[in-house]
Each structure stands twice: as C-alpha cells, then as structure tokens.
Backbone bond lengths (Angstrom), bond angles and torsions (degrees), N, CA, C in turn:
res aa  C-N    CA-C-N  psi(-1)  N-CA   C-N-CA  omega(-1)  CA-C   N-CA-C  phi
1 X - - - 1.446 - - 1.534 107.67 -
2 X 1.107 123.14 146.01 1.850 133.83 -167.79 1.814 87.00 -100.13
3 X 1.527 89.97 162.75 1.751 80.66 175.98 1.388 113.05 -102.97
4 X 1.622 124.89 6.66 1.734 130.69 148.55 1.667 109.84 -55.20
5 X 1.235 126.69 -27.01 1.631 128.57 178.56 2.092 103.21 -93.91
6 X 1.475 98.04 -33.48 1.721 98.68 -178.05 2.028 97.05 -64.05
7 X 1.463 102.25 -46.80 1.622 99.89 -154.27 2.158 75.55 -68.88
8 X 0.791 127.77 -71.51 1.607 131.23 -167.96 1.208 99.53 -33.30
9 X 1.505 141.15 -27.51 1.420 133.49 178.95 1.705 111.01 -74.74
10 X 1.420 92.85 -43.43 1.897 113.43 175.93 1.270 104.69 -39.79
11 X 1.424 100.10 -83.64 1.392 109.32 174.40 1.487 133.57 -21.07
12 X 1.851 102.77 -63.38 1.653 91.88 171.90 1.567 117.46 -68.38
13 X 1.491 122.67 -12.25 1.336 124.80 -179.42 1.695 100.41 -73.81
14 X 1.120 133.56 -41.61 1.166 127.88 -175.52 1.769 106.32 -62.68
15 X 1.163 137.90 -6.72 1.287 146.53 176.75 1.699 117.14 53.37
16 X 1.327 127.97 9.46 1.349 127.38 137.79 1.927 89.74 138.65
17 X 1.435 109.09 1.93 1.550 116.66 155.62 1.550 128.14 -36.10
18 X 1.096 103.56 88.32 1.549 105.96 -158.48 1.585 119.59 -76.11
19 X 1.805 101.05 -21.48 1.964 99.42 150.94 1.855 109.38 -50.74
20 X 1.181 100.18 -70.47 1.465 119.46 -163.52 2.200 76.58 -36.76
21 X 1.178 98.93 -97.74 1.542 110.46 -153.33 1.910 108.89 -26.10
22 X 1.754 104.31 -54.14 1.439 94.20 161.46 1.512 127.98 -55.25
23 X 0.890 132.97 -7.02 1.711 119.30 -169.37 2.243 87.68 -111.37
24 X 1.332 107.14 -48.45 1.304 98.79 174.48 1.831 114.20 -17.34
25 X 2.056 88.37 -73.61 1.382 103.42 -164.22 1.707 111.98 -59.51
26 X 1.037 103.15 -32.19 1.862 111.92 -176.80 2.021 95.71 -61.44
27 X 0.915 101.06 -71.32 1.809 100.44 -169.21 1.705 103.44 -45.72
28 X 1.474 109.67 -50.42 1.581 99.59 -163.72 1.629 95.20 -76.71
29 X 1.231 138.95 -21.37 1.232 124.91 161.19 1.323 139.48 -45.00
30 X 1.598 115.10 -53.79 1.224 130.89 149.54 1.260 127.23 -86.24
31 X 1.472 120.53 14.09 1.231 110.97 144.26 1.815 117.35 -103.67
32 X 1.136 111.84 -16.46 1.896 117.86 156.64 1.350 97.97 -52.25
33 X 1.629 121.19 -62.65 1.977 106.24 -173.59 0.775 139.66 -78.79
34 X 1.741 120.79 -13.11 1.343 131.82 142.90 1.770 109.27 -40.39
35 X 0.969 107.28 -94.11 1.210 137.47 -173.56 2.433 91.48 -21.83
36 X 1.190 104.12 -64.67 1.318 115.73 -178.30 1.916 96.09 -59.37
37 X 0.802 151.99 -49.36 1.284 158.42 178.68 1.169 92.29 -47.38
38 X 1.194 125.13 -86.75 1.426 136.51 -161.15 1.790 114.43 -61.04
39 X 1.773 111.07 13.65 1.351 96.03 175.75 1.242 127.11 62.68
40 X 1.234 106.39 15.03 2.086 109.22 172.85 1.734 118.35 -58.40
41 X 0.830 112.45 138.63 1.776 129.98 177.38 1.630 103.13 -54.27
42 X 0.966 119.57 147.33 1.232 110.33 -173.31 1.801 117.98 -69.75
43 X 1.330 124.03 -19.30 0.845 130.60 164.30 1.587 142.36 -60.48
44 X 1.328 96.98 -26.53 1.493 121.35 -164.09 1.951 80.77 -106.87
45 X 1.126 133.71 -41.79 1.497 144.49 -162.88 2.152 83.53 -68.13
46 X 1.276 105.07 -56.16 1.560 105.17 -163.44 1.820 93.06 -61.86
47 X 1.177 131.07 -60.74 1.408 141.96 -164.51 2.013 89.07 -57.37
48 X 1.114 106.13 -69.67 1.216 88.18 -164.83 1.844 129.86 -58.82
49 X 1.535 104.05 -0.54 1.288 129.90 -166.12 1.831 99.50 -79.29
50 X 1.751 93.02 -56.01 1.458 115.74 -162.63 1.764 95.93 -67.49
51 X 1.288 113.22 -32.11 1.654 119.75 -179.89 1.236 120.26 -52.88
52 X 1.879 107.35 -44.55 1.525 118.75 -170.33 1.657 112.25 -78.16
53 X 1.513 89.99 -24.98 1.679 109.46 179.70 1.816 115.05 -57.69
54 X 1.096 98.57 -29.44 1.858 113.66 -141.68 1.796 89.96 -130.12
55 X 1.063 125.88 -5.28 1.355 119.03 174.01 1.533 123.01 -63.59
56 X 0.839 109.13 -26.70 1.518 114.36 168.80 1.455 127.19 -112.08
57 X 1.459 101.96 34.22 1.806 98.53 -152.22 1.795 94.13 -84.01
58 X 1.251 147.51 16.73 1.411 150.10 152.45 1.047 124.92 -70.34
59 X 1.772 115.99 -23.43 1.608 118.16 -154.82 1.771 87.39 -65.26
60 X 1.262 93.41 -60.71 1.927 91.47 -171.57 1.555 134.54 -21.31
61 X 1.695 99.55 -37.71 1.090 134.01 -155.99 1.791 84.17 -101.10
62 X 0.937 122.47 -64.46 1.811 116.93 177.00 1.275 103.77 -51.49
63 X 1.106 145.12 -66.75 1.221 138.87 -114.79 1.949 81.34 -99.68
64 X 1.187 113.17 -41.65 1.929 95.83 167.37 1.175 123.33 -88.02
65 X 1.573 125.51 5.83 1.209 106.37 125.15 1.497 152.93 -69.77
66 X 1.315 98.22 -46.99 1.585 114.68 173.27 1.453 113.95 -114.79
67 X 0.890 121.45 5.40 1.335 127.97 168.07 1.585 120.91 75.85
68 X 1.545 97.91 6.96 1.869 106.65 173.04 0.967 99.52 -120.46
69 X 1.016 132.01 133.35 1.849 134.86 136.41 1.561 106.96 -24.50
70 X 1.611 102.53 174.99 1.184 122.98 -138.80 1.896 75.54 -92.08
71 X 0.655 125.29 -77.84 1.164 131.75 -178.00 1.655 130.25 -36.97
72 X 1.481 108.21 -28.37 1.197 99.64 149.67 1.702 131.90 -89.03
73 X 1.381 115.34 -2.60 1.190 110.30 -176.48 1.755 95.63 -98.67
74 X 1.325 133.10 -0.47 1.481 117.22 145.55 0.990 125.33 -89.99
75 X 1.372 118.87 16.80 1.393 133.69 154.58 1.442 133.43 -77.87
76 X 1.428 103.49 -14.95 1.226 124.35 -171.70 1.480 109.17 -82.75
77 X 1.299 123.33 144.89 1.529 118.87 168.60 1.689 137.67 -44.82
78 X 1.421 99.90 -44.80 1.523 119.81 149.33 1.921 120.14 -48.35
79 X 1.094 96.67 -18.87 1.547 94.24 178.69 1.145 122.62 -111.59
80 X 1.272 131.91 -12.80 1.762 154.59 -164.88 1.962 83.54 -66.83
81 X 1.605 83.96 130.44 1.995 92.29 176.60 1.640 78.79 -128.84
C-alpha cells in the first residue's frame, strides 16, 4: 500500500470530522518535510509517513464511545501518568 491510498483510507475513517481530517493533514505534512529535510532513506521516509497518518487512528473509536477524543480523555485527571 503507498501512503497516498494509507492517508485516503484515514480520511474515509475519520468519517467527514473536519478536526480529525485537519490535524491528520497538518502532522503528515510536516512530518513528510521534516522527514524530506532531514534526508531520510526512503524506507524510514514511508514508515515515518504511515506513523503521522495512523497516530490518532482511536480518536474515532473514543470519541463514540465516550464522546472525547483520545486526547482529551488524557487530559482528564483520571488519566494523568
């Protein structure tokens, strides 16, 4: 799988959530020009691509359960490590 079909999978997984889809595209963006800056191998460039893609792939899954994203419920007092 290329990571133009991984981010296109994201996307429809995010279900038309337009936080989720904006913050998706922002991280794998600057993490594609990081990553391109720094001369990465193409291998480590694809892995780290598919990482920025898939980093949040729970919120969906939290937020209809409990109705927060992943990120606000380690925000919560109960969650502080």
């Amino acid at each position: 799988m290329t990571v133009p079909q991984i981010a296109e999978k994201m996307l429809a997984f995010s279900e038309g959530n337009i936080h989720d889809i904006d913050h998706l595209i922002r991280v794998w963006a600057y993490t594609r020009t990081i990553g391109q800056l720094e001369g990465l191998d193409p291998e480590t460039q694809f892995i780290l691509e598919v990482a920025a893609l898939t980093h949040d792939i729970a919120c969906p899954l939290c937020r209809k359960n409990t109705g927060t994203p992943t990120a606000g419920i380690r925000r919560t007092k109960a969650f502080r490590w």
